[in-house]
DRENDO-1510 file (C-alpha; in Angstrom, 1 decimal, always signed):
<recs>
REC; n; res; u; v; w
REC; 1; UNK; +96.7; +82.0; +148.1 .
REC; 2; UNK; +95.2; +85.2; +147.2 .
REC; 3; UNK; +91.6; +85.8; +146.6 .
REC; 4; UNK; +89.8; +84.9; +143.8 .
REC; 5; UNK; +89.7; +88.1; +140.7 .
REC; 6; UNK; +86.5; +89.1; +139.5 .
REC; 7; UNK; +84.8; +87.5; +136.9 .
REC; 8; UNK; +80.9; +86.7; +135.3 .
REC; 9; UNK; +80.4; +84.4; +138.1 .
REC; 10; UNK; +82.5; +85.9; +141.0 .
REC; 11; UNK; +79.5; +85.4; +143.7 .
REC; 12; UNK; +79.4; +81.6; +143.2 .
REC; 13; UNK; +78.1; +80.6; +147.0 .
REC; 14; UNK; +80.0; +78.0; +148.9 .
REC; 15; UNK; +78.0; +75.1; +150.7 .
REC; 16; UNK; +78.8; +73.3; +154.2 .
REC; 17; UNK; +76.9; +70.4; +155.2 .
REC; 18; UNK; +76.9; +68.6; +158.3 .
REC; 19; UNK; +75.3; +65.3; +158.3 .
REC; 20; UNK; +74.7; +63.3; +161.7 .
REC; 21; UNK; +74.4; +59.4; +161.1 .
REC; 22; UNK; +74.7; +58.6; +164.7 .
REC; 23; UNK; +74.2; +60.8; +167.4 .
REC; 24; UNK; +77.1; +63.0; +167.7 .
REC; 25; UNK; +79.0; +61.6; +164.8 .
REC; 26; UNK; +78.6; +64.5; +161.8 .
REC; 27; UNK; +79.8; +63.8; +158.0 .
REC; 28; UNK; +80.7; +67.3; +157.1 .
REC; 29; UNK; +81.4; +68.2; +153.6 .
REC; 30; UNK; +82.8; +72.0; +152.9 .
REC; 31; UNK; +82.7; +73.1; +149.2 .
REC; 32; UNK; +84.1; +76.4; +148.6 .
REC; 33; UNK; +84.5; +78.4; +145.3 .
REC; 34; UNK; +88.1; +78.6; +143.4 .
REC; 35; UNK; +89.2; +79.7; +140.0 .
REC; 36; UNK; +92.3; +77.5; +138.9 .
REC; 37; UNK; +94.8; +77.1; +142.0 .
REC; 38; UNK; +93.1; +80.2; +143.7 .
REC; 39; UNK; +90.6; +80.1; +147.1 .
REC; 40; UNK; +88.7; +82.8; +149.0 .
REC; 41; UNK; +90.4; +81.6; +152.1 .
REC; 42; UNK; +87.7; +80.6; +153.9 .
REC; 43; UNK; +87.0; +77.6; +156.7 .
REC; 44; UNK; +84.1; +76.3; +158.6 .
REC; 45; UNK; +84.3; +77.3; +162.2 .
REC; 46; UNK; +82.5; +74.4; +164.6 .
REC; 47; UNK; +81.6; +74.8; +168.3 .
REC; 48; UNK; +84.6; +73.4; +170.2 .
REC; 49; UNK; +83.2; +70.3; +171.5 .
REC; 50; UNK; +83.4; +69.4; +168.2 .
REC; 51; UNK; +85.8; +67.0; +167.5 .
REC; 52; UNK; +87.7; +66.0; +164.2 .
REC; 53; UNK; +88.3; +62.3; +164.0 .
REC; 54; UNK; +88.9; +61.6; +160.1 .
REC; 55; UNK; +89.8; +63.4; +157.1 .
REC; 56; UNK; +89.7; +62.3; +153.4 .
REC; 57; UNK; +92.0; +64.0; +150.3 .
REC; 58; UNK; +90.3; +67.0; +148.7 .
REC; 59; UNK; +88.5; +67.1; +146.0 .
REC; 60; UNK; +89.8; +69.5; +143.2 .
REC; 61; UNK; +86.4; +69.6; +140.9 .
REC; 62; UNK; +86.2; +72.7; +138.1 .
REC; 63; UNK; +84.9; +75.2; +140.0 .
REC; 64; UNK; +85.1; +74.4; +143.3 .
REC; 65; UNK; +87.5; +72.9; +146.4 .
REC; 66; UNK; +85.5; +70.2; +147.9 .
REC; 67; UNK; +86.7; +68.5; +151.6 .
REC; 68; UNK; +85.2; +66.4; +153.2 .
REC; 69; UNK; +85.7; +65.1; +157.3 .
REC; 70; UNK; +84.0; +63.5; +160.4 .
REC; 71; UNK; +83.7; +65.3; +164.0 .
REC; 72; UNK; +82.4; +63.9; +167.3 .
REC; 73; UNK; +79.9; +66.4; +169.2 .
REC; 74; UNK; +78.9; +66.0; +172.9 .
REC; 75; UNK; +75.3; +67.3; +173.4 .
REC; 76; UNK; +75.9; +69.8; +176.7 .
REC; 77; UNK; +72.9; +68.3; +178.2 .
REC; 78; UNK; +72.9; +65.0; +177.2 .
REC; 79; UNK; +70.2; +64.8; +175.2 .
REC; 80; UNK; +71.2; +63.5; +171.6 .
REC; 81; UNK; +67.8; +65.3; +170.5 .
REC; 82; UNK; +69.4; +68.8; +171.3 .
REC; 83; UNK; +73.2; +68.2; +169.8 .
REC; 84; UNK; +74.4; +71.5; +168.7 .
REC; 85; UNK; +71.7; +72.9; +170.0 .
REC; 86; UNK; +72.5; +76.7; +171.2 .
REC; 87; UNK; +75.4; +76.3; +169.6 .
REC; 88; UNK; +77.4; +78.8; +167.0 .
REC; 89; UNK; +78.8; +77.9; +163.5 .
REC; 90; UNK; +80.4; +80.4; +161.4 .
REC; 91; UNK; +82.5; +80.3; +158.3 .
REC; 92; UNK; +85.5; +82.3; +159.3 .
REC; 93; UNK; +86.7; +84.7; +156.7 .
REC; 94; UNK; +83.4; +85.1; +155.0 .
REC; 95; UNK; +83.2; +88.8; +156.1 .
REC; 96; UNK; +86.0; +89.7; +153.5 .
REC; 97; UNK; +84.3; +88.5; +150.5 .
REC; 98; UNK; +81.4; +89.3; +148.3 .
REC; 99; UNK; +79.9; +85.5; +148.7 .
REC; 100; UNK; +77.4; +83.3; +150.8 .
REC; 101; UNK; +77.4; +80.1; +152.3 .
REC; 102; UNK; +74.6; +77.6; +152.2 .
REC; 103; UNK; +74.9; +76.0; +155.4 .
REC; 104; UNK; +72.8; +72.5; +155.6 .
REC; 105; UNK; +72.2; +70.6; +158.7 .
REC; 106; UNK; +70.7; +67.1; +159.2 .
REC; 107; UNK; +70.4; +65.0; +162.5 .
REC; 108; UNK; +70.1; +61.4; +163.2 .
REC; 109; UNK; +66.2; +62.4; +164.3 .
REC; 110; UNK; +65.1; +63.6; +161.1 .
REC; 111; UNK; +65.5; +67.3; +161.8 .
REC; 112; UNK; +67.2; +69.1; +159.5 .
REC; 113; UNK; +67.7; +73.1; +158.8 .
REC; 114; UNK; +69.1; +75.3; +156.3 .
REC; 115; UNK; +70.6; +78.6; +156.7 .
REC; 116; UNK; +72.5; +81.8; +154.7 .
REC; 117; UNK; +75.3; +82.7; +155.5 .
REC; 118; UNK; +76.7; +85.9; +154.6 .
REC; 119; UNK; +79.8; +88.2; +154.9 .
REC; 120; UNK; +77.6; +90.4; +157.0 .
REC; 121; UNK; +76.3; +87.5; +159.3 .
REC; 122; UNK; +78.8; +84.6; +159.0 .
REC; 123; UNK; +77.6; +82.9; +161.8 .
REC; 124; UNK; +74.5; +81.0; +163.0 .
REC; 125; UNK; +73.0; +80.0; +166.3 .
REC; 126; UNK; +71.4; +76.2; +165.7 .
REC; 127; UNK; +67.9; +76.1; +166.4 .
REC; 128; UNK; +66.9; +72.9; +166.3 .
REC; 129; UNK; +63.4; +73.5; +167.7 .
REC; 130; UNK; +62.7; +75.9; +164.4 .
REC; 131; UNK; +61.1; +74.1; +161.4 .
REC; 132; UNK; +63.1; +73.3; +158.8 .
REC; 133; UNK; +62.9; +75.8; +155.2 .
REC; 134; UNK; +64.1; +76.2; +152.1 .
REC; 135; UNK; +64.0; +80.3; +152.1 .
REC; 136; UNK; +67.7; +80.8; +151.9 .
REC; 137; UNK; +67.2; +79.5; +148.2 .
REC; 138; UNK; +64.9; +81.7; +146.9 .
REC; 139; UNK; +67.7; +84.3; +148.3 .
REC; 140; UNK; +70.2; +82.8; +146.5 .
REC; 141; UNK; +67.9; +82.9; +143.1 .
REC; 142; UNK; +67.9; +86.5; +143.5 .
REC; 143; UNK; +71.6; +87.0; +144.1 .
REC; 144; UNK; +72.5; +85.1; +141.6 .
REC; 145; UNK; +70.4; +87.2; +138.9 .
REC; 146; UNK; +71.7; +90.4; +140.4 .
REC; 147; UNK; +75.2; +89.7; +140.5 .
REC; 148; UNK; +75.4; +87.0; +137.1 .
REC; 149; UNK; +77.2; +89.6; +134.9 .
REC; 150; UNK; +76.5; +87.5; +131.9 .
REC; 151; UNK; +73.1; +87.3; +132.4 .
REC; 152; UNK; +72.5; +90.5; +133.3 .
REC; 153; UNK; +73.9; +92.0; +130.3 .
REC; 154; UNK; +72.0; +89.8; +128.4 .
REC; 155; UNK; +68.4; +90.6; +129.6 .
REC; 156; UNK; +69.7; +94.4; +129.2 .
REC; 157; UNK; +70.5; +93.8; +125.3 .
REC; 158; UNK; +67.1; +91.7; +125.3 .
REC; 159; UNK; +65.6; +95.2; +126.6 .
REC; 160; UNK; +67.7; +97.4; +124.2 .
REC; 161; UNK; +66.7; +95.0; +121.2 .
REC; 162; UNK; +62.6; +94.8; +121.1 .
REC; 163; UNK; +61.0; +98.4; +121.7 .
REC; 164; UNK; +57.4; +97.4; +121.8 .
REC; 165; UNK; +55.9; +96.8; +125.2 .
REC; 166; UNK; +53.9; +94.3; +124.2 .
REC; 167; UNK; +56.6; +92.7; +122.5 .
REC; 168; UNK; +59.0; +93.2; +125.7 .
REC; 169; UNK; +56.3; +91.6; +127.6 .
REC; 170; UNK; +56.5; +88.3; +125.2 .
REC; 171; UNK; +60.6; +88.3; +125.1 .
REC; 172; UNK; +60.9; +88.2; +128.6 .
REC; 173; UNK; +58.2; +85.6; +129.0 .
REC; 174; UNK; +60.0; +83.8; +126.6 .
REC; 175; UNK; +62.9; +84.0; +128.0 .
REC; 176; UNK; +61.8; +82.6; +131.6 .
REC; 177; UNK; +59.9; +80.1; +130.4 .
REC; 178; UNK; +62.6; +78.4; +128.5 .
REC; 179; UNK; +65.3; +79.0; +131.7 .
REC; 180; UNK; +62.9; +77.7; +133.9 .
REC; 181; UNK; +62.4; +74.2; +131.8 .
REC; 182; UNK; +66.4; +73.7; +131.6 .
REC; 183; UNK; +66.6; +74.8; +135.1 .
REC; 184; UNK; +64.1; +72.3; +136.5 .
REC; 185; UNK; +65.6; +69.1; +134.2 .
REC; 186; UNK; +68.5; +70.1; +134.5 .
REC; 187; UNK; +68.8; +70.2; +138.3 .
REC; 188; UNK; +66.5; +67.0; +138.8 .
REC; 189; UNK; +69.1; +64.9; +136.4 .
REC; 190; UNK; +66.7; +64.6; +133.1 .
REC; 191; UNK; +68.9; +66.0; +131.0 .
REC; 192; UNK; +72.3; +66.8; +132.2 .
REC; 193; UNK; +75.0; +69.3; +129.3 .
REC; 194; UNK; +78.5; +70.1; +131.0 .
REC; 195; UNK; +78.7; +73.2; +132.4 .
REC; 196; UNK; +81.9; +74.9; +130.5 .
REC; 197; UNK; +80.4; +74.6; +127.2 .
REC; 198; UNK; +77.1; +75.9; +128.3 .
REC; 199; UNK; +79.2; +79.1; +129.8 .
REC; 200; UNK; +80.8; +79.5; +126.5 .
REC; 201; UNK; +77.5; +79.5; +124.7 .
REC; 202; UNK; +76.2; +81.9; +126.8 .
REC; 203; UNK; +78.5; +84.4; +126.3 .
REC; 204; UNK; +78.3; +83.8; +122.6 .
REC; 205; UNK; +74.5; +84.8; +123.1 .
REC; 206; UNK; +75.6; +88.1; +124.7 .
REC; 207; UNK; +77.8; +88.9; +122.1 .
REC; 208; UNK; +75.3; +87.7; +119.3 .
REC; 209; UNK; +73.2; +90.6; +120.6 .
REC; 210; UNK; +75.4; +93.1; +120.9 .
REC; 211; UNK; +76.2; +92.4; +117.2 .
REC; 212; UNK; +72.7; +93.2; +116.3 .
REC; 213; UNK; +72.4; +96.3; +118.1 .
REC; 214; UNK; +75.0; +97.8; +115.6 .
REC; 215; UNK; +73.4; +96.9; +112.7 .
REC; 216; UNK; +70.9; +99.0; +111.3 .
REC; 217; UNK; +67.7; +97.9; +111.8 .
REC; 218; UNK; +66.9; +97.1; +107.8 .
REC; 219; UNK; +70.3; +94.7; +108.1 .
REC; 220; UNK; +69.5; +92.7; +111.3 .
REC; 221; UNK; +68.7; +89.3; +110.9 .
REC; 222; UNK; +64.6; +88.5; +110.1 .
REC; 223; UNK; +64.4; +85.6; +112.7 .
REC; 224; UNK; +65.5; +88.1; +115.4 .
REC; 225; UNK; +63.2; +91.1; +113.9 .
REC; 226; UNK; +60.0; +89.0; +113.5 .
REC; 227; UNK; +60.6; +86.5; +116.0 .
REC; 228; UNK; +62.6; +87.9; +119.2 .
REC; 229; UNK; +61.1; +85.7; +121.3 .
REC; 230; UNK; +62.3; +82.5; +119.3 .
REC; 231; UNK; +65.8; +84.1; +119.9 .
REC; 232; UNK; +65.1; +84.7; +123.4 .
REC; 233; UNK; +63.4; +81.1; +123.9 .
REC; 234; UNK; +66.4; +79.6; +122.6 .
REC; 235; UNK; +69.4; +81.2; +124.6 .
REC; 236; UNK; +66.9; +80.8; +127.2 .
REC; 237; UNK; +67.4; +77.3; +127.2 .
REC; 238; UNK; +71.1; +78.0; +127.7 .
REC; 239; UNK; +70.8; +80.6; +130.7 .
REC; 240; UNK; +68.7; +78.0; +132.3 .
REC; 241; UNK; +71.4; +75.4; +132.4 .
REC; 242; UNK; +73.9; +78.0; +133.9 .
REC; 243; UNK; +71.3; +78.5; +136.7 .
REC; 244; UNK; +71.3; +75.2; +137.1 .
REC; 245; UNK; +75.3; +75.0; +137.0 .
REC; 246; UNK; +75.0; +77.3; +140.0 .
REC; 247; UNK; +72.5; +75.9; +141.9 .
REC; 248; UNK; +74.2; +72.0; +141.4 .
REC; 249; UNK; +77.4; +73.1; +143.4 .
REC; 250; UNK; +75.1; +73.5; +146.4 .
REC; 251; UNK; +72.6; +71.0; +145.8 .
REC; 252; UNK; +69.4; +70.9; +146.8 .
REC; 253; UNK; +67.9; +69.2; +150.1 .
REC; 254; UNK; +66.7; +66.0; +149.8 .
REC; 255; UNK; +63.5; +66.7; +152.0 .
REC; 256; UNK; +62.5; +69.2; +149.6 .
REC; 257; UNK; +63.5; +69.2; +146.4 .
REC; 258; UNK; +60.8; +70.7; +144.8 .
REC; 259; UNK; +60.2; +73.4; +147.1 .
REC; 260; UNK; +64.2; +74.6; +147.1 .
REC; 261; UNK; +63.9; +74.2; +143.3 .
REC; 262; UNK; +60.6; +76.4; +143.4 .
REC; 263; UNK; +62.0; +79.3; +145.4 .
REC; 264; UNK; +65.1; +79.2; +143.2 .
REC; 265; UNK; +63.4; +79.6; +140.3 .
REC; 266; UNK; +61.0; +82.0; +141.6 .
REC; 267; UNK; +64.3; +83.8; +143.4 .
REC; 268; UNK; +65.9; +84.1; +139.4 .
REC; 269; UNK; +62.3; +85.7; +138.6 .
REC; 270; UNK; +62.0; +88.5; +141.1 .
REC; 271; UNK; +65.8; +89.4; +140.0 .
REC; 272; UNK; +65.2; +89.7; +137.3 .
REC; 273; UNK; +62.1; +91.5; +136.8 .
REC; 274; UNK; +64.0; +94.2; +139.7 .
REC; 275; UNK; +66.6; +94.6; +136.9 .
REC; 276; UNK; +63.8; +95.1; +134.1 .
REC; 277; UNK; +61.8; +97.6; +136.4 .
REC; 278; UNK; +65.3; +99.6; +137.5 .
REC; 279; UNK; +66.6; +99.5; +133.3 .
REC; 280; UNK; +63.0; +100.8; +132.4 .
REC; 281; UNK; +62.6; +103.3; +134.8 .
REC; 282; UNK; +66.5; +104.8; +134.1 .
REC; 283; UNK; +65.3; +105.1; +130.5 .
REC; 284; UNK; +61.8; +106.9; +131.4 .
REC; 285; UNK; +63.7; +109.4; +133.4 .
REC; 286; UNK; +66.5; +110.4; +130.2 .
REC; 287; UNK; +63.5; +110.5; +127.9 .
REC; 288; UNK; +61.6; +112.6; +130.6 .
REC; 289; UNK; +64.4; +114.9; +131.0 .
REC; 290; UNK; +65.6; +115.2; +127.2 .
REC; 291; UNK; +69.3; +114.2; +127.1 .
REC; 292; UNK; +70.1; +113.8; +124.0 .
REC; 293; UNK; +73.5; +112.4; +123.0 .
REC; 294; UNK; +75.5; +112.1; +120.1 .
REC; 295; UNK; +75.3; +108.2; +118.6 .
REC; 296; UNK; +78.9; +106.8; +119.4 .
REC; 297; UNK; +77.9; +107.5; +122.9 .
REC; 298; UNK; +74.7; +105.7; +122.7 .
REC; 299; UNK; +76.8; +102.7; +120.9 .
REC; 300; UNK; +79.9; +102.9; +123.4 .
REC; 301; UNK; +77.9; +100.8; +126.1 .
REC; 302; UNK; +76.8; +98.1; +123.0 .
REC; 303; UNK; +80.5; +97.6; +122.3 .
REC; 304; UNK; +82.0; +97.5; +125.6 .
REC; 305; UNK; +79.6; +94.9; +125.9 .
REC; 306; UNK; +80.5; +93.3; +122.9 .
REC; 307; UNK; +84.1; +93.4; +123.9 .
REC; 308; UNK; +83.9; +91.9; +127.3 .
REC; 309; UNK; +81.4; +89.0; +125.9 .
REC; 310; UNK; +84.2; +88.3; +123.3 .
REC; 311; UNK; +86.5; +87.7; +125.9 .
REC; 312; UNK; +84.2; +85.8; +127.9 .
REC; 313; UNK; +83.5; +83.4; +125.3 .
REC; 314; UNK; +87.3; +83.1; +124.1 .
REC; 315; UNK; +88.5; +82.4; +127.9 .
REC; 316; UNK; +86.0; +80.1; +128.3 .
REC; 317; UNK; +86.3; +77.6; +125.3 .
REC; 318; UNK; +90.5; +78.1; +126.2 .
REC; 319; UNK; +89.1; +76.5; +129.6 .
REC; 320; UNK; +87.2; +73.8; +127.5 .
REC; 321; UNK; +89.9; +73.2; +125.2 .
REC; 322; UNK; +93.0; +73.6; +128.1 .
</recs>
């Protein structure tokens, strides 16, 4: 199988959880990212008094390769308290991709820890004496701001659309407060949407912007001229259940919830607003300097994005429909 092509969502993490009910005996369940029949390749790497004992069928779910196994693991010392303790696990083939791993641990004791992994560090030495945290998901809020295509481009066209600063200040506002509410039902089970439609929506909201970046100002519609922020509240409320799409295929800790779903959020945030400050800054500097260019070159980035939300939203309800 060859690696998976580039797409809106192309950094989706993967999630390895090892679960101890009694000492020594792990549940480990391994979800990694595919599109269709095709995987990044990747597989958990366990300390090798680690033992495999049982194996169920995969799971083929949209979006992900789920497996799931048992292993037997012999403490070195003899202490069941300090199983895996000192020990290395690494997600081999992780340094040749673009993603993360959430890696989860829990132990018969009640300690439990949570780690990143990355293609730069895909390994971990278990510390079983550090306190448990939910950090790594206020990490993964940020990466997937920064490297969510879709939502990128749409907080750009948000940017290009209301010039006021005052305004700006209200859209964006707008926009996070709505994404945080889905976010938060969404992900504790309140309201649950599936996620394809959702994605297909979302790209419709791109592409509903970029259409009214090409119309004159005088022809745009008046609910978007008077009200951006209604416009932003409401495909907030969409972007909010796609954060929520991304942060259900690593779940959150059941120890805390509402702290992982906090630093998520607040993760989102501070990507966002980075992408706001870097966007605003670019255009101070070409006002600074004076370019000046001629208008199809100003509209060229409006309609490429046009173009690729189009085929975003086509190839996405083909998903839905196929």
């Amino acid at each position: 199988m060859a690696a998976v092509p580039a797409s809106a969502h192309e950094v989706r993490p993967g999630y390895l959880e090892l679960n101890e009910g009694e000492p020594g005996t792990f549940e480990v369940v391994w979800k990694q990212p595919r599109r269709g029949a095709l995987l990044l390749l990747l597989d958990p790497a366990l300390p090798e008094h680690c033992t495999e004992t049982a194996r169920q069928p995969p799971e083929y779910l949209a979006g992900a390769l789920v497996e799931r196994w048992t292993v037997e693991c012999e403490a070195a010392d003899g202490d069941p308290d300090r199983i895996l303790h000192g020990d290395t696990v690494a997600v081999a083939g992780l340094e040749r991709t673009l993603t993360d791993v959430l890696l989860r641990m829990s132990f018969a004791n009640g300690d439990s820890l949570t780690e990143l992994l990355r293609p730069e560090t895909p390994s971990v030495t278990v510390d079983r004496e550090a306190a448990s945290n939910a950090l790594p998901y206020f990490m993964l809020g940020v990466e997937h701001l920064l490297f969510g295509v879709d939502h990128i481009l749409f907080v750009i066209g948000l940017l290009f659309y209301v010039r006021s600063p005052w305004r700006l200040v209200g859209v964006i506002t707008s926009f996070t407060v709505a994404h945080s509410i889905t976010l938060a039902l969404s992900s504790l089970n309140v309201v649950k949407l599936s996620i394809a439609p959702v994605e297909a929506v979302i790209a419709l909201s791109i592409l509903f912007l970029a259409v009214e970046l090409l119309r004159p100002e005088e022809e745009r519609s008046p609910i978007t001229t008077k009200s951006p922020w209604l416009i932003a509240f409401a495909f907030g409320l969409l972007h909010g259940f796609g954060f929520a799409g991304a942060l259900a295929e690593i779940g959150l800790p059941q120890r805390a919830i509402a702290l992982a779903l906090f630093l998520f959020n607040v993760g989102v945030e501070v990507g966002q607003l980075m992408l706001v400050a870097v966007v605003l800054a670019l255009l101070a500097v070409v006002k600074r300097v004076g370019i000046v260019m001629p208008e199809l070159v100003l509209r060229m980035p409006i309609y490429a994005t046009g173009i690729i939300a189009a085929f975003w939203f086509v190839e996405r309800v083909g998903r839905i429909v196929v």
